[in-house]
N, C-alpha and C positions, 0 to 999 in steps of 0.2 A: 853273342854269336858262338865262342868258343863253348861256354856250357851249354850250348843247344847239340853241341856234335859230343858233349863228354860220355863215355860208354859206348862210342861205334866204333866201327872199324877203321876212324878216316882219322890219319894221324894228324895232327894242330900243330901248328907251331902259334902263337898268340905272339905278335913283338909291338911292344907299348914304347913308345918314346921317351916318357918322365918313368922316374920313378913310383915309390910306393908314398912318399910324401911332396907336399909344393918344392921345389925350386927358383927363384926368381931367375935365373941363368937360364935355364932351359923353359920357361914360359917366354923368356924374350924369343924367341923363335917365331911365337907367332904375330910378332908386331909386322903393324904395315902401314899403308897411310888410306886415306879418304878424302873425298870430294862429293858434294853438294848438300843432300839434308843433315843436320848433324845426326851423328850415333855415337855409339861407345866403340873406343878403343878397339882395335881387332885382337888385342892381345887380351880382354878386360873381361870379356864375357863366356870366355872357353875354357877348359884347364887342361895344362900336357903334362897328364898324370895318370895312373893307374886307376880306373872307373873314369875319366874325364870329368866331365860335367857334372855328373852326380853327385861331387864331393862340394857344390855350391849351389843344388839346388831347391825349389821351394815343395818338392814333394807335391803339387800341384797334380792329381791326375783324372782325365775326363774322356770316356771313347769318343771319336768324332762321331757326327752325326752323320745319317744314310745319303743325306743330300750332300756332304762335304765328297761324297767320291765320284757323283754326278756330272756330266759336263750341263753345265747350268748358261743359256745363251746368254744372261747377261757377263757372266762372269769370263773376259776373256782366257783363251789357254788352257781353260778349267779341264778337269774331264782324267780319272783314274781309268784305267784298263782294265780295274774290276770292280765290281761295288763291294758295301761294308760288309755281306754275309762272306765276301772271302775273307775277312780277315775275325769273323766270328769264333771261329776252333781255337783263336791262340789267344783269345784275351783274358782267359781265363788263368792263363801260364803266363802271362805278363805280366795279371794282377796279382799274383803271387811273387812274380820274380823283383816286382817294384814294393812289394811287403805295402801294400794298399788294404788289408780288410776284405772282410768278403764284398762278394759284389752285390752293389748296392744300388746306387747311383742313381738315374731315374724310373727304375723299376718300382723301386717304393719307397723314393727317398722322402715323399713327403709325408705316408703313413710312417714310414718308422721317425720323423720328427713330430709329428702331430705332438707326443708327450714333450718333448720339451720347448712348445709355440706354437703360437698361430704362422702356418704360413700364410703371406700376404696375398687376399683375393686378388686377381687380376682377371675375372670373371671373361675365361675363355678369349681373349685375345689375339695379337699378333704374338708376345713374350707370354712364358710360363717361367716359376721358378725348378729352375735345373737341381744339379748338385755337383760337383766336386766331392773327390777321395782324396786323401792324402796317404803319402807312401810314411808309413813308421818301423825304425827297426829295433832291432830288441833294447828292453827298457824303457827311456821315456827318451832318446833321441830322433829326434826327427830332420831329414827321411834318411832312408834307404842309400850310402853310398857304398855303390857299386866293390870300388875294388877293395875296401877293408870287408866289406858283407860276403863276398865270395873269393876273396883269394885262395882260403882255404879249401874252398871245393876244385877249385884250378890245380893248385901242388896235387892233392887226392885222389887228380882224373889221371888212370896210365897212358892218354893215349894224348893229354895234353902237356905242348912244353912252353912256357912262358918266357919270353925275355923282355928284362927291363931294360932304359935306356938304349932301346934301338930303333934308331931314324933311318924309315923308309925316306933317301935323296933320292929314288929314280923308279921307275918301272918299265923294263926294255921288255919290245917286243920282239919277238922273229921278226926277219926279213920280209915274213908275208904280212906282217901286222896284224895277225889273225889269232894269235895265241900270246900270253904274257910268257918271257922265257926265262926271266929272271927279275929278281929285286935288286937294287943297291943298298946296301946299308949302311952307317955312319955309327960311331955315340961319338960323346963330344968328352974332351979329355977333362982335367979338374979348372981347367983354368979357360974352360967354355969355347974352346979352339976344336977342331977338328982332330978324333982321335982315330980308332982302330975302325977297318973297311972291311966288309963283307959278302958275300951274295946268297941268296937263297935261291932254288930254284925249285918253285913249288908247282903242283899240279892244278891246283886252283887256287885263285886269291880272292879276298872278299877286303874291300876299303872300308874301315870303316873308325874312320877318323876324325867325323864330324863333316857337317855339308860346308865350314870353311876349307879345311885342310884337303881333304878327299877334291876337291875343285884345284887346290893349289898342287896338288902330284900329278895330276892328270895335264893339266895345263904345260907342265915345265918337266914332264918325260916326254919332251917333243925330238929326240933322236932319230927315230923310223916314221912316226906320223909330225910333221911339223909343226902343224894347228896344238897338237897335243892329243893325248891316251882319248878315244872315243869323243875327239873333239872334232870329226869332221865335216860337221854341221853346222860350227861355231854355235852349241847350247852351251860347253862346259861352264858354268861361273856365273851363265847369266839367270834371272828370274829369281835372283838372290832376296830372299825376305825375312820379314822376320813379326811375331808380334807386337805390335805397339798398345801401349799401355799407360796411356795418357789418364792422370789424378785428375780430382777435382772435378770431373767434366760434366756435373752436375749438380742439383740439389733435390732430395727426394722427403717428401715430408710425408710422416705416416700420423693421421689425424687423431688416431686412438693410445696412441704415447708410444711406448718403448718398443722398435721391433724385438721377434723374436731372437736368442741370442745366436743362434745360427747363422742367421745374416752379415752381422760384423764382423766374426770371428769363428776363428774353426774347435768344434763341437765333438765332443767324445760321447759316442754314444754307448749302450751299456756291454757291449759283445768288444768294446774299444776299437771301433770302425771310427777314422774323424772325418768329417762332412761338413761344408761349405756350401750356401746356397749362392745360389748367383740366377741372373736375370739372361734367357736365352729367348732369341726368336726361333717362332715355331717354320718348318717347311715350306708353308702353305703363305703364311707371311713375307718369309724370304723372294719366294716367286713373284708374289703379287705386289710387293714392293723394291725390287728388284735388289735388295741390295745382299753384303755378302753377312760372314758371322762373325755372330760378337756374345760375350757374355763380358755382364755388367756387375759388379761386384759392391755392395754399403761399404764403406771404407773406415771415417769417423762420425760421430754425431757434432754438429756445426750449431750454433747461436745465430738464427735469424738476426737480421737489424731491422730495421723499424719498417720499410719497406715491406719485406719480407715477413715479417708478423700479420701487417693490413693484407695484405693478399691471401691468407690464412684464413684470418679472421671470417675477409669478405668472401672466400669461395667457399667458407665449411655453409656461411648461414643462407647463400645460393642453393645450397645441396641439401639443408635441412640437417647438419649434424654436428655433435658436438667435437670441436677442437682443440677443448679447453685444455688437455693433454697432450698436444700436438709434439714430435720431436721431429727434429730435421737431420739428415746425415749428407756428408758429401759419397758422390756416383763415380769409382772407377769403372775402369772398362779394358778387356782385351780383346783387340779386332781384327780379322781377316785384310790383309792386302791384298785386292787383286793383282795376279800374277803380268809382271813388267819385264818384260827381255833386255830393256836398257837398263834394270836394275840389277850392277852385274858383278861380278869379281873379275879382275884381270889380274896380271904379272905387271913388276914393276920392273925398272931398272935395279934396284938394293938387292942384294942377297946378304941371306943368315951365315952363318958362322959356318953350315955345313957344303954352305953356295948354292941352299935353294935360292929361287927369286922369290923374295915377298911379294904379298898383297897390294893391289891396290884395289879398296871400294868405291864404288859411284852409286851413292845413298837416295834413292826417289822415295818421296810418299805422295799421293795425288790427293790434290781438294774434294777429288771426288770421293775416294775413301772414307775424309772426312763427312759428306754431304749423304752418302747413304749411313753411316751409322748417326747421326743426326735423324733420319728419319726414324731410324727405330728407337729413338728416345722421345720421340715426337709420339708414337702410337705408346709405348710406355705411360707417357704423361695422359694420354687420354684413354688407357684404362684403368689409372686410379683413379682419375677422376669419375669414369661410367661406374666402378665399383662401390663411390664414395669413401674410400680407403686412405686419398690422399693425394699428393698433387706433385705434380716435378717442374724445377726452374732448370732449362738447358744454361749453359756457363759459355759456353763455348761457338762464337759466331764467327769468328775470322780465322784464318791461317797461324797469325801471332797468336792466336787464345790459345789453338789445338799443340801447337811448339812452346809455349811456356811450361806445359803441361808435361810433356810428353817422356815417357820411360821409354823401356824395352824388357820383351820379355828375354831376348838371349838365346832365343829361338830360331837356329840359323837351317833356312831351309830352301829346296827349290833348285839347286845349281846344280844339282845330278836330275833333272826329274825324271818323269815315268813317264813312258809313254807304249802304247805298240808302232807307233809309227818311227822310223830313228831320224824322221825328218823335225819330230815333234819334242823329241824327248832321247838323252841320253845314254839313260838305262829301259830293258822291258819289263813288261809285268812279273817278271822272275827275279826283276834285278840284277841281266847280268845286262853288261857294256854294251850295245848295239854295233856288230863288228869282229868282237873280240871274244873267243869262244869260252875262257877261262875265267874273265876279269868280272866279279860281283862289288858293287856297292850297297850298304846296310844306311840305314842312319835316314832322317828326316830330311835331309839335302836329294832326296829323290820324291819328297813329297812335289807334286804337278800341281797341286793347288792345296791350299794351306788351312782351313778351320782357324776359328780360334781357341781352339783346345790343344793347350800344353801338349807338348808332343809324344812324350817319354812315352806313356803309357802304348802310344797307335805305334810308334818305330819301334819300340820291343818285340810287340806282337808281329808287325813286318817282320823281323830279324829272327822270329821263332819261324815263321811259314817260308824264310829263304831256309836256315836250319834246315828243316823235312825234305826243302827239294833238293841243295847239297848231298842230303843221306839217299835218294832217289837217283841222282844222276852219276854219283860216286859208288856207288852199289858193284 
């Protein structure tokens, strides 16, 4: 956000919470507790540091698809205030700003792998094989974290000032609740107590803190609005998601032996673009099967058991071909949750060190969630089979199969969302507060319905086109 205004006339102040490296003292800030599905830690999957999250992530990056901005009637709540050609101008500046290779992705991602594979027919289906980019920064480390890759351009900019260790504890508004009029600020002393206090009074603010924390300031600067900061709807916190990313969750056997190496594993191609295929449903699928998005990812190669060899056997010589090659691999997956208003963040009773209130999550995933991407491994299965390419065992039948299974991508999104209505949605299509004439939110926590495409890559590009209108309305 800050290097999108470097070079204008709008002067920055940038104030980060952590430092330039981890701390364990100042990551406990973000612990809280939880209740219902399990998840990870609220302290376990964020970082209060300088780039955040960037310094832990998988480089994973993929634009959402046209239908992901769509209000789609199966999908409750769904529905972006603009579709994907708005956010077409900045992704090209995002795939840069994420050091992703040129853009690749499914434009031609399968001619420019043809030389190193076959990719797997799936002879026009409901799934085609996608592709993943990966963010790489100089050298051979992989990906791109944020605050060591650009601090230097931060010091560089005249018009930007950086402060480390300062915690936003408050956000006050005027009297009329119409404008933000001030910040509070905190850092915490050596011995993780409450140090030196501050205020800023800036002409506009932009949260952007992540869709955990940015939920927890708004919530608990309840002084002038009591619900809390653009919480007068009670949206803030709620529609909390995230991707899940359950192993295992199938078995996929390709009858002519070794897939291509693309599939398993991520692939340097010769320009050093790296590319990952993975398994997406198409639009047109999505609609008439109603369910939401997922891509599906080869994981490892697996050893049938004797079972699973006869079933091989017997469906290649049903089909007429040989499988005397056969290899088998297990079926990751990451999947869209449809959007749940009880799935939410609240305030607890605990406070941090600084006397914020901690978190409390209440964690939903629906059977149903499970039961549509179920389908799409179901039409998966029968276009290897219409292909003759090959065959899938689904793994996963019950609630316990889909929870023994189950990751997270860390993907915290949804508790700011988007909407133009402010009865719908917290922030507008601008991303500023609904309410509140000054107060912007950036980050994937205003995502209104979710994709299951890694975020990075779509909230950078959001956080370039708020950028432009910052420079437009501050003019």
């Amino acid at each position: 956000m800050a290097l999108s205004l470097a070079g204008s006339k709008i002067r920055v102040l940038l104030m980060e919470a952590g430092g330039i490296n981890f701390d364990p003292t100042i990551q406990k800030m973000y612990s809280g507790t939880e209740t219902g599905t399990r998840y990870a830690p609220l302290d376990a999957g964020r970082l209060r540091q300088l780039g955040g999250g960037t310094n832990h992530w998988g480089g994973w990056c993929r634009p959402m698809d046209a239908i992901e901005f769509e209000a789609r009637d199966w999908v409750p709540h769904s529905g972006w205030p603009f579709s994907r050609l708005t956010l077409e101008p900045y992704y090209s500046r995002a795939q840069a700003l994420v050091e992703a290779g040129p853009w690749i992705y499914d434009l031609k991602g399968n001619a420019d792998n043809a030389a190193e594979g076959t990719v797997l027919p799936l002879n026009g289906g409901g799934l085609y094989t996608s592709w993943f980019q990966f963010s790489k920064m100089r050298g051979d480390i992989l990906p791109t974290q944020f605050g060591n890759r650009y601090r230097d351009d931060l010091k560089r900019a005249p018009n930007i000032n950086s402060l480390l260790h300062a915690n936003v504890t408050a956000i006050r508004l005027g009297a009329n609740s119409k404008q933000v009029e001030r910040l509070d600020v905190a850092t915490l002393n050596s011995h993780g107590g409450a140090g030196k206090h501050f205020t800023v009074k800036p002409r506009m603010v932009v949260l952007a803190c992540g869709g955990i924390e940015n939920a927890r300031l708004l919530l608990a600067s309840n002084d002038v609005m009591k619900t809390g900061v653009g919480n007068q709807n009670d949206l803030v916190g709620r529609f909390f998601a995230d991707n899940p990313i359950p192993r295992d969750i199938a078995t996929v056997v390709s009858f002519s032996g070794p897939l291509a190496p693309f599939y398993g594993a991520n692939q340097n191609l010769s320009d050093g673009t790296i590319m990952r295929a993975t398994f997406a449903p198409t639009a047109k699928f999505c609609r008439a099967a109603r369910i939401g998005s997922s891509l599906s990812t080869i994981e490892t190669p697996v050893e049938l058991d004797e079972t699973g060899k006869a079933a091989v056997i017997t469906t290649a010589i049903a089909l007429g071909v040989d499988a005397s090659n056969a290899k088998a691999y297990s079926l990751g997956c990451g999947m869209e949750l449809m959007p749940d208003p009880d799935r939410r963040l609240t305030l607890s009773g605990d406070k941090d060190a600084l006397g914020l209130p901690r978190l409390k999550l209440d964690m939903r995933i629906a059977d149903d969630d499970f039961a549509r991407f179920n389908r799409t491994m179901t039409e998966l299965g029968r276009q290897l089979l219409a292909s003759k390419a090959g065959m899938l065992r689904i793994s996963c039948h019950t609630r316990d199969d889909w929870m023994t299974r189950m990751d997270w991508g860390h993907h915290h999104l949804g508790t700011t969302r988007m909407s133009a209505d402010p009865k719908q949605g917290v922030v507008d299509g601008d991303l500023l507060v609904h309410g509140v004439g000054n107060l912007y939110i950036a980050g994937s926590g205003t995502f209104p319905s979710y994709s299951a495409s890694n975020p990075t890559l779509n909230l950078v590009a959001l956080t370039l086109r708020l950028g432009d209108h910052l420079k437009k309305v501050m003019a």
